[in-house]
C-alpha positions as CSV (number, residue, x, y, z in Angstrom):
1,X,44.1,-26.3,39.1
2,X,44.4,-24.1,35.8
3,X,45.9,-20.8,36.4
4,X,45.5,-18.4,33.4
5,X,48.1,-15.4,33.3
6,X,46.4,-12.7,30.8
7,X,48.5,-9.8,30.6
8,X,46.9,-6.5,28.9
9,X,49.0,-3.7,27.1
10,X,47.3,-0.9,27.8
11,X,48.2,1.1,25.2
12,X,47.8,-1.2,22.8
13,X,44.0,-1.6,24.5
14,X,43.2,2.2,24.1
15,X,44.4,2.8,20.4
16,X,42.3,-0.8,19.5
17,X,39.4,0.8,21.3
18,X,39.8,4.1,19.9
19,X,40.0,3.1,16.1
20,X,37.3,0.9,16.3
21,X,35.3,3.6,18.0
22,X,36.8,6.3,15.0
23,X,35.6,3.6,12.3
24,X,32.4,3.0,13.5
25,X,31.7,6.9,13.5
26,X,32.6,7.7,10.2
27,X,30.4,4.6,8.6
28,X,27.6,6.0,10.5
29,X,28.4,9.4,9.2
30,X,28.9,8.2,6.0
31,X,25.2,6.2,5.6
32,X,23.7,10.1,7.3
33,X,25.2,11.9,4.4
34,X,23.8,9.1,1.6
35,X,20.6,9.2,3.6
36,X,20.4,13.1,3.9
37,X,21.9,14.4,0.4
38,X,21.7,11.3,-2.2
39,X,18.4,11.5,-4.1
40,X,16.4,8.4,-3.4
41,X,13.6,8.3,-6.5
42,X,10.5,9.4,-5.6
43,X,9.1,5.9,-6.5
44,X,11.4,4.1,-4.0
45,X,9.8,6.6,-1.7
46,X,6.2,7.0,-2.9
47,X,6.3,2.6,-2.6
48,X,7.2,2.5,1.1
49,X,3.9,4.3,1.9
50,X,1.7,2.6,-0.3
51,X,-1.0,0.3,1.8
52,X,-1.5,-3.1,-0.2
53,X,-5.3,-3.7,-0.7
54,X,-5.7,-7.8,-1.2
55,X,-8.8,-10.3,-1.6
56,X,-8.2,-11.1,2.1
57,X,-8.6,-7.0,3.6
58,X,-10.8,-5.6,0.2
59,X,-14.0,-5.3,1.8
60,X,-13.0,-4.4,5.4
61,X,-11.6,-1.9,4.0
62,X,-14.0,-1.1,1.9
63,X,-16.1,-0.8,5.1
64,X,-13.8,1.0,7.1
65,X,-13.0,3.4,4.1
66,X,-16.6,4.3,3.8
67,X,-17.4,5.0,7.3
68,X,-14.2,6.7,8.2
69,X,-13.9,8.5,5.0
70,X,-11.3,11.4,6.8
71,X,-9.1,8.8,8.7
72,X,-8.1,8.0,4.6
73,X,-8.2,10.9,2.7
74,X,-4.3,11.3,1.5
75,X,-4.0,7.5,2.1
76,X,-1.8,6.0,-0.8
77,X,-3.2,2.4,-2.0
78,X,-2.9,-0.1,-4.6
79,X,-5.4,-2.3,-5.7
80,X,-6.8,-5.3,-8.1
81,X,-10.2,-5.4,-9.5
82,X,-12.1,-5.1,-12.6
83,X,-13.4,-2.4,-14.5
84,X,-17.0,-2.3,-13.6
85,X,-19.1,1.4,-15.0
86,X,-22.3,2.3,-14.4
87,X,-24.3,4.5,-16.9
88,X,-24.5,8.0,-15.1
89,X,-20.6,8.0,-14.9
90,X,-18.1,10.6,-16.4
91,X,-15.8,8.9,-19.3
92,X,-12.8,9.3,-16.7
93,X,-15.1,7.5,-13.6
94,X,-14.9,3.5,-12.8
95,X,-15.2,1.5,-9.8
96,X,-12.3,-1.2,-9.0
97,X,-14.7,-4.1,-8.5
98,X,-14.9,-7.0,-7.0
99,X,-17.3,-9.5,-6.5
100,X,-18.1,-10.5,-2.9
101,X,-20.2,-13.7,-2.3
102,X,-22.6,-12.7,0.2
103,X,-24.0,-16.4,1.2
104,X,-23.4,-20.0,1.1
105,X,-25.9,-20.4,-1.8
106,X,-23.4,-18.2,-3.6
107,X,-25.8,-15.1,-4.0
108,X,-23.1,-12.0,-5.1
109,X,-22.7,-8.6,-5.7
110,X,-20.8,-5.9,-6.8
111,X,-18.3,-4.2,-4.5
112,X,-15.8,-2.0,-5.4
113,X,-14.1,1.6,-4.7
114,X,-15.2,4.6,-7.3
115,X,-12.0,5.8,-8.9
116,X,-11.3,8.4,-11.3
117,X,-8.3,8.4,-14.3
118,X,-7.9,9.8,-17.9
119,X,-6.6,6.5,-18.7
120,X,-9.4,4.6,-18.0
121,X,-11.0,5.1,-21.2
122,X,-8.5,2.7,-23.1
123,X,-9.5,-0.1,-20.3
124,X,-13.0,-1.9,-21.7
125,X,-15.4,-2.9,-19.0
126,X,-14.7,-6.2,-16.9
127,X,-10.7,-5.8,-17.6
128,X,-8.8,-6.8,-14.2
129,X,-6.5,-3.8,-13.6
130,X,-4.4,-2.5,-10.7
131,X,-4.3,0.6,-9.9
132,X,-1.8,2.8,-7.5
133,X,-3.6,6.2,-5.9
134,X,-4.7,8.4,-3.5
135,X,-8.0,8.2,-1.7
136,X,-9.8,11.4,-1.7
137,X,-13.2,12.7,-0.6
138,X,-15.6,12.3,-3.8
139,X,-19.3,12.7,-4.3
140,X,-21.7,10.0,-5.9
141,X,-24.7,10.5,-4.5
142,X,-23.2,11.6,-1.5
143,X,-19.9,11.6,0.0
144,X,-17.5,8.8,-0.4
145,X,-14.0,7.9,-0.8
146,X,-12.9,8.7,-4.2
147,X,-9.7,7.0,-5.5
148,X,-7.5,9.2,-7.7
149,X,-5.6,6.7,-9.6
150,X,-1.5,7.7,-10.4
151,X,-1.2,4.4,-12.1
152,X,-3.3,1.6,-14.1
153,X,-2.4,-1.0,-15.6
154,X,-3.6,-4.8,-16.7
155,X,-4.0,-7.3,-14.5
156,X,-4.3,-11.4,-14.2
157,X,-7.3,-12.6,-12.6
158,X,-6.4,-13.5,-8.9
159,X,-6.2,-17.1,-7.9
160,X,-9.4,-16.2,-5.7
161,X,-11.6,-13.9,-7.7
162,X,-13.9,-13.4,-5.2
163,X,-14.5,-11.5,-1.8
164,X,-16.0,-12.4,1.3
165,X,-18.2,-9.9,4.0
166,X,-16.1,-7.7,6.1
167,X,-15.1,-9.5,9.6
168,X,-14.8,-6.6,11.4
169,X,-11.2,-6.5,11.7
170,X,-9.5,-3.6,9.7
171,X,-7.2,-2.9,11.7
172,X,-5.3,-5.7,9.9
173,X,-6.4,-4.4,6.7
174,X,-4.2,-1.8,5.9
């Protein structure tokens, strides 16, 4: 038979427990106050709420985008495509394009989200770009979402250049 004879000092016990308890409170105080009054930059804040737009969600949410136009208006995205212009545009208008494959005999077309930037003019047509903006609601011969593009810049060509018909599930998509 083990016997096991623990004896506790009490008051050693307490002032354990109660500095623990005191260092634990001031860490947490101490991340609140870097949280609450230590500027974060507003890119470390604008990139937590930007929504990732890939080959695999581009054109269910494409579909979803231009169904549901309100549910994205103020939505933050980035994006990869190329520069694709048609000829009624305005020298600041583009769509980020992507070509979807619409068939197994490999029939295509053109997708893509109209965008608007100054900066576009230096980009030439069929450039791969990403861009970071905000989806408003625009008009092209009717409504439709309308991104306002914050940032451009070049891009590779994705290992997968192409995009496949919406599946019907965006609610993975963004």
């Amino acid at each position: 038979m083990f016997v096991c004879n623990l004896k506790i000092n009490k008051k050693k016990f307490v002032f354990l427990f109660t500095s623990l308890i005191l260092v634990l409170a001031i860490l947490l105080m101490f991340l609140a106050f870097n949280k609450i009054f230590i500027n974060t930059p507003q890119d470390a804040i604008a990139e937590s709420n930007i929504y990732n737009i890939n080959s695999d969600n581009y054109t269910n949410f494409l579909k979803d985008c231009h169904e549901n136009i309100d549910k994205y208006v103020g939505t933050t995205i980035q994006i990869t495509g190329y520069v694709y212009r048609m000829p009624d545009f305005t020298d600041t208008q583009f769509v980020i394009a992507r070509t979807m494959l619409i068939n197994s005999n490999n029939k295509a077309v053109v997708v893509g989200l109209l965008a608007e930037s100054d900066k576009i003019k230096s980009f030439n047509n069929s450039t791969w770009v990403t861009c970071t903006g905000t989806i408003k609601k625009g008009n092209y011969n009717g409504d439709m979402p309308l991104l306002e593009v914050l940032s451009i810049q070049n891009s590779d060509i994705p290992e997968d250049e192409f995009v496949y018909s919406p599946n019907n599930t965006i609610n993975n998509a963004l």
